[in-house]
C-alpha beads as a LAMMPS data file, in Angstrom:
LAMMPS data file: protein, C-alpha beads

97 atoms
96 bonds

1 atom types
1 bond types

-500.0 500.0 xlo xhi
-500.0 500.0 ylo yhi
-500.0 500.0 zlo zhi

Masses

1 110.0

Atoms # bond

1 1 1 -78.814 -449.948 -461.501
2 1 1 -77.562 -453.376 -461.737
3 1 1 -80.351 -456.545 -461.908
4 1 1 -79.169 -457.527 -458.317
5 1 1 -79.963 -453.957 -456.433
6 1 1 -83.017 -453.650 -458.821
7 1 1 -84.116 -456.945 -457.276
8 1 1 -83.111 -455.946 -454.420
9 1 1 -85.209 -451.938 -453.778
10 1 1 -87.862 -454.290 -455.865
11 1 1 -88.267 -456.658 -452.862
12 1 1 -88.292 -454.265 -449.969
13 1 1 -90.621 -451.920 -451.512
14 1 1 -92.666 -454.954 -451.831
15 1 1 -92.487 -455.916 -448.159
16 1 1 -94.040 -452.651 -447.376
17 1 1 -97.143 -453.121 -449.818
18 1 1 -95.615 -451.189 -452.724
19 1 1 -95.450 -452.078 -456.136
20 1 1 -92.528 -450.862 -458.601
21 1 1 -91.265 -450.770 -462.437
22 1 1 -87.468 -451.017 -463.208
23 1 1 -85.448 -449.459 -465.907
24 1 1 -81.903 -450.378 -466.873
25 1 1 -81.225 -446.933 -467.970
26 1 1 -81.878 -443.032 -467.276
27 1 1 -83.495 -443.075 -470.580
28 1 1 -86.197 -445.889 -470.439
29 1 1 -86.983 -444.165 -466.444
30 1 1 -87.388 -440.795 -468.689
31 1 1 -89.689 -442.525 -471.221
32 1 1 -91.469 -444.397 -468.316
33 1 1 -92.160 -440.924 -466.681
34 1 1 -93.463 -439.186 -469.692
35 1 1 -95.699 -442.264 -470.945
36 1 1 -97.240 -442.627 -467.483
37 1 1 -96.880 -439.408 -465.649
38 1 1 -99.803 -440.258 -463.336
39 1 1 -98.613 -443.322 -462.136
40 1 1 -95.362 -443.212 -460.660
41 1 1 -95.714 -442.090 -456.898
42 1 1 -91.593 -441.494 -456.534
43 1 1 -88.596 -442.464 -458.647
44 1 1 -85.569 -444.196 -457.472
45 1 1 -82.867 -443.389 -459.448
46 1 1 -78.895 -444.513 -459.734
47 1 1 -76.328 -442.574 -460.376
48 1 1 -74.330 -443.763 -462.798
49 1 1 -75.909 -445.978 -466.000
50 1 1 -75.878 -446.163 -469.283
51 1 1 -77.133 -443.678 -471.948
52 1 1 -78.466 -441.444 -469.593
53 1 1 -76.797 -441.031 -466.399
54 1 1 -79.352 -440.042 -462.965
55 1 1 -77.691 -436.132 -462.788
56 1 1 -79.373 -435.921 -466.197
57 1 1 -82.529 -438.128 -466.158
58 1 1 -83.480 -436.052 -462.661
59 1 1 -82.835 -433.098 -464.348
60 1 1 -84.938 -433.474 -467.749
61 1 1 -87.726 -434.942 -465.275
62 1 1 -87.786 -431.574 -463.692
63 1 1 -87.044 -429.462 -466.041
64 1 1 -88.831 -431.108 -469.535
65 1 1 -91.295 -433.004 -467.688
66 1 1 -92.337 -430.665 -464.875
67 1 1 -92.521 -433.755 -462.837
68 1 1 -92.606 -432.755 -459.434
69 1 1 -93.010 -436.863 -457.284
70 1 1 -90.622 -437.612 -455.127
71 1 1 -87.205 -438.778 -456.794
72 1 1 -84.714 -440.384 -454.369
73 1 1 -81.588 -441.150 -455.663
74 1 1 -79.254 -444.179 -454.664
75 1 1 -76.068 -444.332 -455.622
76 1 1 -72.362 -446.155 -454.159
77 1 1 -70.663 -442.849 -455.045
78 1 1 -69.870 -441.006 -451.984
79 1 1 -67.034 -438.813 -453.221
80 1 1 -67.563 -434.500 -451.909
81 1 1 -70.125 -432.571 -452.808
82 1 1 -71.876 -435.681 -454.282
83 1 1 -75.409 -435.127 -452.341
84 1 1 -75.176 -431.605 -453.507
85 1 1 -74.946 -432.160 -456.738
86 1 1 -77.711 -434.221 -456.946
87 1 1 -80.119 -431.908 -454.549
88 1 1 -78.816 -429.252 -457.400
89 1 1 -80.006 -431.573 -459.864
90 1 1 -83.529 -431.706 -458.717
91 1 1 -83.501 -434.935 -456.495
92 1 1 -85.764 -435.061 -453.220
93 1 1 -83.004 -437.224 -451.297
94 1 1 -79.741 -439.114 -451.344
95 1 1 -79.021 -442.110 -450.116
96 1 1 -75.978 -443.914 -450.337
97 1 1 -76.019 -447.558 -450.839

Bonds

1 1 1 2
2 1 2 3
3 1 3 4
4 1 4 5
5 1 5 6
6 1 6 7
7 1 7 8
8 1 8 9
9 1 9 10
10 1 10 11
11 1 11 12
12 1 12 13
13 1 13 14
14 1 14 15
15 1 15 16
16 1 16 17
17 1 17 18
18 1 18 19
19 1 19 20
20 1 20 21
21 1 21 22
22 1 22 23
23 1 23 24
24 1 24 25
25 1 25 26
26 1 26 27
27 1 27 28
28 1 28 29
29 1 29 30
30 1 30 31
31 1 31 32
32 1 32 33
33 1 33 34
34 1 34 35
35 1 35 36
36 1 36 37
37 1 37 38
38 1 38 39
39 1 39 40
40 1 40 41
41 1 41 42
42 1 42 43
43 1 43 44
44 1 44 45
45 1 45 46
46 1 46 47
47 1 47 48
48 1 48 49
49 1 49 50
50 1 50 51
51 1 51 52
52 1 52 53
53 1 53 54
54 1 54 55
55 1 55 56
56 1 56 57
57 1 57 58
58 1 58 59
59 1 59 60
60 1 60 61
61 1 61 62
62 1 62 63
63 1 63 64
64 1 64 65
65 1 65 66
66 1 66 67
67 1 67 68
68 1 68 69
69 1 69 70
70 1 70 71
71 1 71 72
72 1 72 73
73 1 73 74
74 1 74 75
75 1 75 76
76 1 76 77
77 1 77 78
78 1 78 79
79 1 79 80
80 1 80 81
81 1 81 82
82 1 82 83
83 1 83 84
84 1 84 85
85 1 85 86
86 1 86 87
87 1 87 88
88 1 88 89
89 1 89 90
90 1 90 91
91 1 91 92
92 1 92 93
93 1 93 94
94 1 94 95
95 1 95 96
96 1 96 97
């Protein structure tokens, strides 16, 4: 996601007592996962980034990592079927931002 809603999720989660990693791609969240697969509690994922988009980096979590945390993603695309897609994909929940 972009540095300003990273800082953003970053801050909140904070608020409430949480600590959390970013990653400015699918990819890097992918490599984050698989390095440290006991660490991460839930992923927060975008939709739409660079080298890997979220439809894809949810899916190889699921399907390559057998990852099974929570993964929530957040995205400002709200076009139909959008929320299906990404349940489809593997994701816990959708929020739009």
């Amino acid at each position: 996601d972009s540095t300003i809603c990273q800082v953003v999720l970053k801050t909140a989660l904070a608020g409430l007592g949480y600590t959390a990693d970013c990653a400015d791609n699918g990819k890097i969240a992918c490599d984050m996962v698989r390095e440290h697969p006991l660490i991460y509690d839930c992923v927060f994922m975008d939709l739409r980034m660079p080298v890997m988009d979220g439809f894809e980096a949810v899916k190889y979590i699921r399907t390559q990592l057998h990852a099974t945390m929570p993964i929530i993603v957040l995205s400002a695309e709200c076009g139909e079927g959008i929320a299906e897609q990404v349940m489809k994909a593997g994701s816990s929940e959708f929020c739009q931002k």
